[in-house]
C-alpha positions as CSV (number, residue, x, y, z in Angstrom):
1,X,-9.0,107.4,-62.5
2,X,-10.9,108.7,-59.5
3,X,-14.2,108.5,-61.5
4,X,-13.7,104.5,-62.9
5,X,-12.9,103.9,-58.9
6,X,-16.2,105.7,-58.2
7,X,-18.2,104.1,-61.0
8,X,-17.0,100.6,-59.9
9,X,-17.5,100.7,-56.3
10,X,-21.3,101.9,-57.1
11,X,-21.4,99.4,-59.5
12,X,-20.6,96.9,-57.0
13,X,-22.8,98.3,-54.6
14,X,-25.4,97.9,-56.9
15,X,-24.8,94.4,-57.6
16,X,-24.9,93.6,-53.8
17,X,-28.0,95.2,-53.2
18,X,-29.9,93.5,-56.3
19,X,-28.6,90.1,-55.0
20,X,-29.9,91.0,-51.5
21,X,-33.3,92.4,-52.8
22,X,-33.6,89.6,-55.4
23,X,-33.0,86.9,-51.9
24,X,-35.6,88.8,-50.0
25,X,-38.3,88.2,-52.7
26,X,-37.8,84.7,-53.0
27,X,-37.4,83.9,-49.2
28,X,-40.8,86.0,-48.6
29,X,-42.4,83.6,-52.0
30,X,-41.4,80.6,-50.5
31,X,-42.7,81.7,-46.9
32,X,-45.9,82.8,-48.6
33,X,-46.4,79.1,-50.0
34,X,-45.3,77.0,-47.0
35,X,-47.6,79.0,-44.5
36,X,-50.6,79.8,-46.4
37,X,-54.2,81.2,-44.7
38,X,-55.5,78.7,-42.8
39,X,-58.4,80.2,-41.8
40,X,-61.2,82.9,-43.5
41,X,-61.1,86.8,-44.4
42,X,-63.4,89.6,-43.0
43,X,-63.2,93.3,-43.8
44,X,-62.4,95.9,-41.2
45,X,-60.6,99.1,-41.4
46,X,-57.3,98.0,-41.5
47,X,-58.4,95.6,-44.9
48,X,-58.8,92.3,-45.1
49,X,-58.3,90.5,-41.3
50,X,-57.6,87.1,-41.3
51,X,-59.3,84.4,-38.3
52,X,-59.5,81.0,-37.8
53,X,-62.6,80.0,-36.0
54,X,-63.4,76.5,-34.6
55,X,-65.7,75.2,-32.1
56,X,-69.2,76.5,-30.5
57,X,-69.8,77.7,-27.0
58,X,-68.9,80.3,-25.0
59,X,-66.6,82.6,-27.5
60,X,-62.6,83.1,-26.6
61,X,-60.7,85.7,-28.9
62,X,-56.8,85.0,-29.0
63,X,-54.7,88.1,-29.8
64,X,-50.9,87.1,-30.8
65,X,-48.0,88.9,-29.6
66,X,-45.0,90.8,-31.3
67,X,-44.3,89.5,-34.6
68,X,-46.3,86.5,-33.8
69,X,-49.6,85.1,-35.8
70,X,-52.8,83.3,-35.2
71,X,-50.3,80.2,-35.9
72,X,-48.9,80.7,-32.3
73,X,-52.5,79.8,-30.8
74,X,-52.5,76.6,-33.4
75,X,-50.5,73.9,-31.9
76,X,-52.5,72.3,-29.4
77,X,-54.4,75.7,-27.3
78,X,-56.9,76.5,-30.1
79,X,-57.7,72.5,-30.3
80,X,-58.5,72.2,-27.0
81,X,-60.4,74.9,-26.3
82,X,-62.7,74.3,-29.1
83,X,-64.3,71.0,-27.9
84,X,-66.6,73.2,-26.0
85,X,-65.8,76.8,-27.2
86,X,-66.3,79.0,-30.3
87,X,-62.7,79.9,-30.4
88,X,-61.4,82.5,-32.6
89,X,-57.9,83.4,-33.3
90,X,-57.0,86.3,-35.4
91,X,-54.1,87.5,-37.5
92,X,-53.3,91.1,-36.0
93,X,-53.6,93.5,-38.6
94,X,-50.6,94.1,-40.5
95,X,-49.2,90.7,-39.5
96,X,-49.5,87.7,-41.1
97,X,-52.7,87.0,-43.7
98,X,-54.0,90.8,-42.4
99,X,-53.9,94.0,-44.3
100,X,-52.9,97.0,-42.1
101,X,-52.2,100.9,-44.2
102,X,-48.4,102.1,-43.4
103,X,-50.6,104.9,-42.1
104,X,-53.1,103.3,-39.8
105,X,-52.3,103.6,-35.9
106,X,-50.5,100.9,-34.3
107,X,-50.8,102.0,-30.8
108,X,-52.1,99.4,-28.4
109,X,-55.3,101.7,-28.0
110,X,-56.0,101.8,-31.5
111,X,-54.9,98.2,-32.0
112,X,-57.7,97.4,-29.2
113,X,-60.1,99.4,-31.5
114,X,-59.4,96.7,-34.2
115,X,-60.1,94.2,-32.0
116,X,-63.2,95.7,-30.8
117,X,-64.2,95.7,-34.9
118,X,-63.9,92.2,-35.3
119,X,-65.8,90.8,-32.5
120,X,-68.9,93.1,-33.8
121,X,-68.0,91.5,-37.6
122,X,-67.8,88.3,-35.8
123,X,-71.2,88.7,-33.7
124,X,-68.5,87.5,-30.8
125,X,-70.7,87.9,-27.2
126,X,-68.6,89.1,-24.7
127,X,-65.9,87.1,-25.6
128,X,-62.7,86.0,-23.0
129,X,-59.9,87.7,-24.4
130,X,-56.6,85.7,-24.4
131,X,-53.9,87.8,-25.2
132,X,-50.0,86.7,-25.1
133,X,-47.3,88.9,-24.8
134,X,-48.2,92.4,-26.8
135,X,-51.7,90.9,-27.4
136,X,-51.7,90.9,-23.9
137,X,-51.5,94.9,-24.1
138,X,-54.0,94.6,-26.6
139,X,-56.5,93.3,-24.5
140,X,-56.3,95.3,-21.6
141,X,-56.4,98.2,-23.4
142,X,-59.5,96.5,-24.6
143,X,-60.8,95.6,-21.8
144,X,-60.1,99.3,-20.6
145,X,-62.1,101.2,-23.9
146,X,-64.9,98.8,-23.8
147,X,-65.5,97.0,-20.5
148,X,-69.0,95.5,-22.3
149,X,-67.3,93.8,-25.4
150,X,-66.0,91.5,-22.6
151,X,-66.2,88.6,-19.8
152,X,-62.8,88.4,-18.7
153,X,-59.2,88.8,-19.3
154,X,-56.7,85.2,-19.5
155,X,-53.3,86.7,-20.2
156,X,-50.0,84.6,-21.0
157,X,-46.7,86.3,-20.3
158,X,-48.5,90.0,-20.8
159,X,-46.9,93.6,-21.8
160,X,-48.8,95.4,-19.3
161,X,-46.5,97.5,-17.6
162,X,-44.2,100.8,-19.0
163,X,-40.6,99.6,-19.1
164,X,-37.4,101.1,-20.9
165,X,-35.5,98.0,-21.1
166,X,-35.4,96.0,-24.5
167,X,-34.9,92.4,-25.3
168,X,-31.8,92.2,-27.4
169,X,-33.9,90.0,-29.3
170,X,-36.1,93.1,-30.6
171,X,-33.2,95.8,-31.4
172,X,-33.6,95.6,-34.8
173,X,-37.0,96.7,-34.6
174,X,-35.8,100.4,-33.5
175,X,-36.2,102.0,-36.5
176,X,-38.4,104.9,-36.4
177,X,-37.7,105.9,-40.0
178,X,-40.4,105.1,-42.2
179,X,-38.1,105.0,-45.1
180,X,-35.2,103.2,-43.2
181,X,-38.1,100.6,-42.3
182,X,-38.6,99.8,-45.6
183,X,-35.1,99.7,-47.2
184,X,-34.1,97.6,-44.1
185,X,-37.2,95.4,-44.7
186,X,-36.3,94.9,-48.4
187,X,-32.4,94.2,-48.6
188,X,-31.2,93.4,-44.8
189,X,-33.9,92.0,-42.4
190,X,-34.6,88.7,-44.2
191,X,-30.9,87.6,-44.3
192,X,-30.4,89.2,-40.5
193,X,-33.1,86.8,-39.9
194,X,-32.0,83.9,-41.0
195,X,-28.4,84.6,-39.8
196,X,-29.7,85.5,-36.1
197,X,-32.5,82.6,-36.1
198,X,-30.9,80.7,-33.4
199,X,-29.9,83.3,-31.2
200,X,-33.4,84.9,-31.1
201,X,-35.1,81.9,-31.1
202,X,-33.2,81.1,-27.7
203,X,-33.9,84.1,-26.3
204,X,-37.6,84.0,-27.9
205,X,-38.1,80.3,-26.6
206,X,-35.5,79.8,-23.9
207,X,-35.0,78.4,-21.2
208,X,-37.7,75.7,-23.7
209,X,-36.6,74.4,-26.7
210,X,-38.4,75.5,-29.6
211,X,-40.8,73.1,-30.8
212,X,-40.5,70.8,-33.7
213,X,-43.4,72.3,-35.8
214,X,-42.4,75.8,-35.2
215,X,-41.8,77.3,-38.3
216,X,-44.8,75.7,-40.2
217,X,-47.6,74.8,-38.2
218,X,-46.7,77.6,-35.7
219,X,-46.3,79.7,-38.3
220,X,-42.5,80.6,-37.9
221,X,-41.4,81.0,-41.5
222,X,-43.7,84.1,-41.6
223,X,-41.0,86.2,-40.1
224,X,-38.5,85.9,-43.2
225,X,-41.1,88.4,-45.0
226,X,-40.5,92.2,-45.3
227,X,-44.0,93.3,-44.5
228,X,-43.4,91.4,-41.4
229,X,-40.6,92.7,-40.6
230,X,-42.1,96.3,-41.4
231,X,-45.1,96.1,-39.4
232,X,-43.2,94.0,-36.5
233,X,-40.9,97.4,-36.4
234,X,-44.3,99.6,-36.1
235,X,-45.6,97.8,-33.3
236,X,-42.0,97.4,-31.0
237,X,-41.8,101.3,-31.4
238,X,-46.0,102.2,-30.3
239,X,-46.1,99.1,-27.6
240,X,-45.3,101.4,-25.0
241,X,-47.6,104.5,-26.2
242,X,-50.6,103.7,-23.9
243,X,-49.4,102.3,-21.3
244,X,-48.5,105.2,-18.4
245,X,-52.6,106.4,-19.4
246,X,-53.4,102.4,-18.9
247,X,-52.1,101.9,-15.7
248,X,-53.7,104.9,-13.9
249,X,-57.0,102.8,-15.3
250,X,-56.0,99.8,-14.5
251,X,-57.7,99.6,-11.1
252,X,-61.2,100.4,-13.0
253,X,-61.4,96.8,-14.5
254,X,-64.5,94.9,-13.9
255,X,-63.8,91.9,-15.6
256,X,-61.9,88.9,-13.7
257,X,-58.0,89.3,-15.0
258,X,-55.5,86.9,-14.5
259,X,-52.3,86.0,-15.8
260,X,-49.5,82.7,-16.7
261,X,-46.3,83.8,-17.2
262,X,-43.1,81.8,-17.0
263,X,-40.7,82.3,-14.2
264,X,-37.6,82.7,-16.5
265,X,-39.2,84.4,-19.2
266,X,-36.7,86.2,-21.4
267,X,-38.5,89.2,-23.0
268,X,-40.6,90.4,-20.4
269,X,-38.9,89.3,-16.9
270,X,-41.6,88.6,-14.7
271,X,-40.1,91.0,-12.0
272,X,-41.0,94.3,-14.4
273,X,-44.3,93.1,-15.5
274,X,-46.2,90.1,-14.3
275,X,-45.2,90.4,-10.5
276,X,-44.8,93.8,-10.0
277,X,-48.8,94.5,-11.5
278,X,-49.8,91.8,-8.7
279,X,-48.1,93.9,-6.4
280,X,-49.9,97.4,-7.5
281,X,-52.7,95.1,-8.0
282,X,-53.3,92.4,-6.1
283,X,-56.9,91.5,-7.4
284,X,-54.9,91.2,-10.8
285,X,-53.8,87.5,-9.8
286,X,-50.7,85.6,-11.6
287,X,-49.8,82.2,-11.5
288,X,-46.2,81.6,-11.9
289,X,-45.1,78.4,-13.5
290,X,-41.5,77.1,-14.9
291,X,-40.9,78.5,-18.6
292,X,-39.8,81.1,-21.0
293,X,-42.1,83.8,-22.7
294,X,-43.7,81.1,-25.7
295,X,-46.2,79.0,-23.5
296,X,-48.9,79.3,-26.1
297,X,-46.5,76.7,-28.2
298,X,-44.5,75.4,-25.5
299,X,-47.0,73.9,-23.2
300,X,-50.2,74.7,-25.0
301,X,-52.1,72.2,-22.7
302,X,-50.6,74.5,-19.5
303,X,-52.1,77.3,-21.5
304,X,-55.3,75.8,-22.2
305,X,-56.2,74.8,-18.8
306,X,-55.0,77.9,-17.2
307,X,-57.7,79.8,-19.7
308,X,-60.8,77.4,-18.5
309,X,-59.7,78.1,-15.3
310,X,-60.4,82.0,-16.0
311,X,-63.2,81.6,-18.1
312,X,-65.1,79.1,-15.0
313,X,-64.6,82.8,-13.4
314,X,-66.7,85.0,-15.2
Protein backbone atom coordinates (compact mmCIF):
# COMPACT_ATOMS: atom_id res chain seq x y z
CA UNK A 1 0.00 0.00 0.00
CA UNK A 2 2.90 2.25 0.93
CA UNK A 3 4.35 1.93 -2.67
CA UNK A 4 0.75 2.83 -4.71
CA UNK A 5 0.78 5.94 -2.08
CA UNK A 6 4.38 6.66 -3.28
CA UNK A 7 3.74 5.95 -6.92
CA UNK A 8 0.64 8.29 -6.92
CA UNK A 9 1.97 11.25 -5.09
CA UNK A 10 4.96 11.24 -7.73
CA UNK A 11 2.61 10.74 -10.24
CA UNK A 12 0.84 13.70 -9.23
CA UNK A 13 3.89 15.62 -8.86
CA UNK A 14 4.66 14.90 -12.18
CA UNK A 15 1.56 15.98 -13.57
CA UNK A 16 1.94 19.38 -11.76
CA UNK A 17 5.21 20.08 -12.98
CA UNK A 18 4.39 19.15 -16.74
CA UNK A 19 1.39 21.59 -16.49
CA UNK A 20 3.76 24.26 -14.99
CA UNK A 21 6.60 23.64 -17.60
CA UNK A 22 4.03 23.18 -20.45
CA UNK A 23 2.59 27.19 -19.07
CA UNK A 24 6.02 28.51 -19.04
CA UNK A 25 6.59 27.64 -22.77
CA UNK A 26 3.60 29.05 -24.00
CA UNK A 27 3.72 32.37 -21.86
CA UNK A 28 7.54 32.80 -23.03
CA UNK A 29 5.93 31.99 -27.07
CA UNK A 30 3.48 34.37 -26.74
CA UNK A 31 5.98 37.04 -25.14
CA UNK A 32 8.37 36.22 -27.92
CA UNK A 33 5.64 37.24 -30.55
CA UNK A 34 4.18 40.39 -28.89
CA UNK A 35 7.63 41.97 -28.29
CA UNK A 36 9.66 41.05 -31.19
CA UNK A 37 13.37 42.85 -32.16
CA UNK A 38 12.80 46.02 -32.96
CA UNK A 39 16.02 47.01 -33.87
CA UNK A 40 19.30 45.10 -35.72
CA UNK A 41 21.92 42.30 -34.65
CA UNK A 42 25.82 42.69 -34.25
CA UNK A 43 28.22 39.97 -33.08
CA UNK A 44 30.27 40.34 -29.93
CA UNK A 45 31.44 37.84 -27.53
CA UNK A 46 28.51 37.25 -25.73
CA UNK A 47 26.58 36.27 -29.42
CA UNK A 48 24.37 38.11 -31.14
CA UNK A 49 23.61 41.83 -29.28
CA UNK A 50 20.72 43.35 -30.18
CA UNK A 51 20.51 47.70 -30.75
CA UNK A 52 18.26 49.99 -31.95
CA UNK A 53 19.92 52.98 -33.53
CA UNK A 54 18.13 56.26 -34.64
CA UNK A 55 19.25 59.64 -35.39
CA UNK A 56 22.82 61.33 -36.44
CA UNK A 57 24.94 63.57 -34.35
CA UNK A 58 26.83 63.45 -31.46
CA UNK A 59 26.45 59.50 -30.37
CA UNK A 60 24.50 58.61 -26.86
CA UNK A 61 24.70 54.85 -25.75
CA UNK A 62 21.64 53.82 -23.32
CA UNK A 63 22.41 50.81 -21.05
CA UNK A 64 19.11 49.37 -19.35
CA UNK A 65 18.86 48.30 -15.89
CA UNK A 66 18.04 44.97 -14.02
CA UNK A 67 15.74 42.90 -15.93
CA UNK A 68 15.07 45.79 -18.14
CA UNK A 69 15.55 46.04 -22.14
CA UNK A 70 16.41 48.55 -24.78
CA UNK A 71 12.34 48.91 -24.68
CA UNK A 72 12.75 50.92 -21.35
CA UNK A 73 14.70 53.83 -23.46
CA UNK A 74 11.68 53.49 -26.20
CA UNK A 75 8.84 55.47 -25.07
CA UNK A 76 9.52 58.95 -25.70
CA UNK A 77 13.68 59.36 -24.37
CA UNK A 78 15.20 57.56 -27.49
CA UNK A 79 12.73 59.84 -29.75
CA UNK A 80 13.81 62.80 -28.46
CA UNK A 81 17.19 62.49 -28.42
CA UNK A 82 17.44 61.45 -31.86
CA UNK A 83 16.32 64.69 -33.61
CA UNK A 84 19.88 65.77 -33.28
CA UNK A 85 21.72 62.54 -31.93
CA UNK A 86 22.90 59.21 -33.21
CA UNK A 87 21.29 57.36 -30.35
CA UNK A 88 21.80 53.86 -29.68
CA UNK A 89 20.08 51.72 -27.21
CA UNK A 90 21.15 48.21 -26.64
CA UNK A 91 19.73 44.98 -25.30
CA UNK A 92 22.30 43.97 -22.44
CA UNK A 93 23.61 40.68 -23.22
CA UNK A 94 21.77 37.95 -21.95
CA UNK A 95 18.53 40.09 -21.75
CA UNK A 96 16.09 40.52 -24.12
CA UNK A 97 16.97 39.95 -28.13
CA UNK A 98 20.91 39.40 -26.81
CA UNK A 99 22.73 36.19 -26.52
CA UNK A 100 24.94 35.91 -23.32
CA UNK A 101 26.77 31.96 -22.47
CA UNK A 102 25.56 30.62 -18.87
CA UNK A 103 29.31 30.88 -18.48
CA UNK A 104 30.24 34.36 -19.65
CA UNK A 105 30.91 36.97 -16.65
CA UNK A 106 28.21 39.00 -15.55
CA UNK A 107 30.08 41.27 -13.19
CA UNK A 108 29.53 44.99 -13.82
CA UNK A 109 33.33 45.04 -14.94
CA UNK A 110 32.99 42.58 -17.44
CA UNK A 111 29.53 43.73 -18.43
CA UNK A 112 31.42 47.25 -19.05
CA UNK A 113 33.77 45.15 -21.27
CA UNK A 114 30.72 44.34 -23.46
CA UNK A 115 29.85 47.66 -23.67
CA UNK A 116 33.17 48.79 -24.58
CA UNK A 117 32.77 45.91 -27.59
CA UNK A 118 29.90 47.40 -29.02
CA UNK A 119 30.76 50.92 -29.41
CA UNK A 120 34.07 49.72 -31.40
CA UNK A 121 31.41 47.31 -33.58
CA UNK A 122 29.34 50.40 -33.76
CA UNK A 123 32.29 52.91 -34.71
CA UNK A 124 30.45 54.93 -31.59
CA UNK A 125 33.05 58.21 -30.93
CA UNK A 126 33.16 58.82 -27.51
CA UNK A 127 29.78 58.37 -26.93
CA UNK A 128 27.65 59.89 -23.59
CA UNK A 129 26.77 56.91 -21.74
CA UNK A 130 23.23 56.91 -20.19
CA UNK A 131 22.90 54.28 -17.89
CA UNK A 132 19.68 53.63 -15.56
CA UNK A 133 19.70 51.80 -12.58
CA UNK A 134 22.33 48.67 -13.01
CA UNK A 135 23.22 50.14 -16.42
CA UNK A 136 24.09 52.89 -14.34
CA UNK A 137 26.88 50.51 -12.71
CA UNK A 138 27.66 49.56 -16.02
CA UNK A 139 28.75 52.73 -17.12
CA UNK A 140 30.77 53.87 -14.46
CA UNK A 141 32.56 50.88 -14.42
CA UNK A 142 32.99 51.89 -17.99
CA UNK A 143 33.82 54.95 -17.64
CA UNK A 144 36.44 53.69 -15.00
CA UNK A 145 38.26 50.79 -17.54
CA UNK A 146 38.28 53.02 -20.45
CA UNK A 147 38.11 56.74 -19.66
CA UNK A 148 38.77 57.37 -23.82
CA UNK A 149 35.67 55.28 -25.10
CA UNK A 150 33.84 58.23 -23.43
CA UNK A 151 32.53 62.06 -23.12
CA UNK A 152 30.52 61.98 -20.22
CA UNK A 153 28.41 60.04 -17.85
CA UNK A 154 24.15 61.01 -17.61
CA UNK A 155 22.93 58.55 -15.03
CA UNK A 156 19.08 58.00 -14.06
CA UNK A 157 18.44 56.54 -10.57
CA UNK A 158 22.17 54.71 -10.70
CA UNK A 159 23.58 51.47 -8.65
CA UNK A 160 26.74 53.05 -7.81
CA UNK A 161 27.34 52.49 -4.36
CA UNK A 162 27.92 48.84 -2.24
CA UNK A 163 24.76 48.22 -0.24
CA UNK A 164 23.44 44.99 1.66
CA UNK A 165 19.88 45.88 1.50
CA UNK A 166 17.53 44.30 -1.14
CA UNK A 167 14.33 45.49 -2.75
CA UNK A 168 11.75 42.90 -1.78
CA UNK A 169 10.92 43.28 -5.33
CA UNK A 170 14.26 41.33 -6.38
CA UNK A 171 14.25 38.36 -3.67
CA UNK A 172 13.61 35.93 -6.05
CA UNK A 173 16.57 36.61 -7.90
CA UNK A 174 18.78 35.11 -4.85
CA UNK A 175 19.53 32.04 -6.24
CA UNK A 176 23.06 31.27 -6.55
CA UNK A 177 22.48 27.67 -7.82
CA UNK A 178 22.98 27.29 -11.28
CA UNK A 179 20.72 24.35 -11.41
CA UNK A 180 18.05 25.83 -8.98
CA UNK A 181 18.20 28.94 -11.50
CA UNK A 182 17.10 26.98 -14.11
CA UNK A 183 14.44 24.60 -12.71
CA UNK A 184 13.03 27.82 -10.98
CA UNK A 185 13.16 29.57 -14.40
CA UNK A 186 11.31 26.63 -16.14
CA UNK A 187 8.31 25.59 -13.76
CA UNK A 188 7.99 28.58 -11.03
CA UNK A 189 9.20 32.14 -12.16
CA UNK A 190 6.72 32.69 -15.00
CA UNK A 191 3.64 31.98 -12.85
CA UNK A 192 5.41 33.92 -9.63
CA UNK A 193 5.51 36.58 -12.21
CA UNK A 194 2.37 36.90 -13.27
CA UNK A 195 0.89 36.26 -9.76
CA UNK A 196 3.31 39.13 -8.11
CA UNK A 197 2.95 41.53 -11.28
CA UNK A 198 1.21 44.10 -9.35
CA UNK A 199 3.01 44.12 -6.35
CA UNK A 200 6.41 44.51 -8.03
CA UNK A 201 5.31 46.67 -10.47
CA UNK A 202 4.34 49.10 -7.44
CA UNK A 203 7.39 48.79 -5.98
CA UNK A 204 9.14 48.90 -9.49
CA UNK A 205 7.09 51.97 -10.59
CA UNK A 206 5.76 53.55 -7.44
CA UNK A 207 5.11 56.20 -6.04
CA UNK A 208 4.16 56.61 -10.52
CA UNK A 209 1.78 54.59 -12.04
CA UNK A 210 2.99 52.39 -14.56
CA UNK A 211 2.42 53.53 -17.86
CA UNK A 212 -0.18 52.39 -20.31
CA UNK A 213 2.27 50.96 -22.94
CA UNK A 214 4.36 49.21 -20.42
CA UNK A 215 4.25 45.82 -21.24
CA UNK A 216 4.56 46.16 -25.12
CA UNK A 217 6.11 49.11 -26.28
CA UNK A 218 8.26 49.26 -23.05
CA UNK A 219 8.85 46.02 -23.44
CA UNK A 220 7.31 44.57 -20.18
CA UNK A 221 6.04 41.19 -21.32
CA UNK A 222 9.74 40.14 -21.79
CA UNK A 223 10.01 39.37 -18.13
CA UNK A 224 7.35 36.21 -18.29
CA UNK A 225 10.41 34.36 -20.19
CA UNK A 226 12.76 31.91 -18.41
CA UNK A 227 16.00 33.04 -19.95
CA UNK A 228 14.98 36.31 -18.53
CA UNK A 229 14.41 35.27 -15.56
CA UNK A 230 17.75 33.27 -15.56
CA UNK A 231 20.02 35.88 -16.63
CA UNK A 232 17.98 38.67 -14.45
CA UNK A 233 19.03 36.13 -11.41
CA UNK A 234 22.93 36.32 -12.74
CA UNK A 235 23.06 39.89 -12.79
CA UNK A 236 21.14 40.70 -9.00
CA UNK A 237 23.78 38.21 -7.56
CA UNK A 238 27.33 39.99 -9.50
CA UNK A 239 25.72 43.71 -9.24
CA UNK A 240 27.59 44.29 -6.24
CA UNK A 241 31.04 42.41 -7.38
CA UNK A 242 32.83 45.63 -8.42
CA UNK A 243 31.75 48.01 -6.56
CA UNK A 244 34.04 48.45 -3.16
CA UNK A 245 37.26 48.37 -6.11
CA UNK A 246 34.90 51.14 -8.00
CA UNK A 247 34.50 53.47 -5.41
CA UNK A 248 38.14 53.74 -4.28
CA UNK A 249 38.34 54.92 -8.31
CA UNK A 250 35.66 56.83 -8.30
CA UNK A 251 37.46 60.12 -7.67
CA UNK A 252 39.79 59.38 -10.94
CA UNK A 253 36.90 60.23 -13.35
CA UNK A 254 37.62 62.72 -15.98
CA UNK A 255 34.50 62.77 -17.67
CA UNK A 256 31.52 65.27 -16.41
CA UNK A 257 29.07 62.72 -14.24
CA UNK A 258 25.89 63.57 -13.22
CA UNK A 259 22.87 62.02 -12.00
CA UNK A 260 18.47 62.19 -11.90
CA UNK A 261 17.16 60.12 -9.54
CA UNK A 262 13.70 60.24 -7.95
CA UNK A 263 13.28 61.41 -4.38
CA UNK A 264 11.10 58.39 -3.44
CA UNK A 265 12.62 55.85 -5.44
CA UNK A 266 11.89 52.39 -4.22
CA UNK A 267 14.80 50.13 -5.25
CA UNK A 268 17.65 52.26 -4.69
CA UNK A 269 16.67 54.92 -1.91
CA UNK A 270 18.34 57.95 -2.83
CA UNK A 271 19.82 58.19 0.79
CA UNK A 272 22.22 54.89 0.07
CA UNK A 273 23.17 55.80 -3.32
CA UNK A 274 22.44 58.96 -5.23
CA UNK A 275 22.97 61.43 -2.25
CA UNK A 276 25.33 59.79 -0.24
CA UNK A 277 28.01 59.66 -3.66
CA UNK A 278 27.32 63.55 -3.80
CA UNK A 279 28.43 63.66 -0.46
CA UNK A 280 31.79 61.51 -0.95
CA UNK A 281 31.81 63.27 -4.12
CA UNK A 282 30.64 66.38 -4.55
CA UNK A 283 31.85 67.10 -8.18
CA UNK A 284 29.64 63.96 -8.87
CA UNK A 285 26.43 66.31 -9.06
CA UNK A 286 22.61 64.94 -8.65
CA UNK A 287 19.54 66.56 -9.39
CA UNK A 288 16.72 65.35 -7.27
CA UNK A 289 13.27 65.47 -8.71
CA UNK A 290 9.71 63.95 -7.48
CA UNK A 291 9.49 60.14 -8.71
CA UNK A 292 10.11 56.49 -8.27
CA UNK A 293 13.13 54.49 -9.79
CA UNK A 294 11.39 54.15 -13.73
CA UNK A 295 11.99 57.83 -15.03
CA UNK A 296 13.26 56.50 -18.38
CA UNK A 297 9.28 55.50 -18.92
CA UNK A 298 7.74 57.64 -16.49
CA UNK A 299 8.81 61.05 -17.50
CA UNK A 300 10.91 60.26 -20.56
CA UNK A 301 10.85 64.03 -21.55
CA UNK A 302 12.37 64.79 -17.71
CA UNK A 303 14.88 62.20 -18.78
CA UNK A 304 15.59 63.55 -22.03
CA UNK A 305 16.33 67.05 -21.09
CA UNK A 306 18.25 66.16 -18.02
CA UNK A 307 20.70 64.13 -20.64
CA UNK A 308 21.18 67.30 -23.11
CA UNK A 309 21.77 69.11 -20.25
CA UNK A 310 24.96 66.68 -19.54
CA UNK A 311 25.87 66.23 -22.89
CA UNK A 312 26.04 70.58 -23.39
CA UNK A 313 28.77 69.70 -20.63
CA UNK A 314 31.30 67.76 -22.30
Amino acid sequence: MGWVILIVILGVLAALALREYRFTRTMAAKSREAVPPKGDFIEISTGKLHYLEKGSGPAILLIHGLGGNLRHFDMGVIDNLATDHRVVAVDRPGMGWSDRPDDAPANLQAQAGYMAEVISALSLDRPLLVGHSLGGGISLALALDHPELTRGLALVAPLCLPTDQTSPAFKAQAIPSPLMRKLVSLFLSTRATIRNRDANLDLVFGPEPVPGGFPLQGGGLMALRPDQFRNMSRDFLHAGDDLNTMLARYDTLPQPVQIITGRDDRILPIDQQAVELNRRFPQIKVELVDGGHMLPLTQPELTAQFIRRVDALT
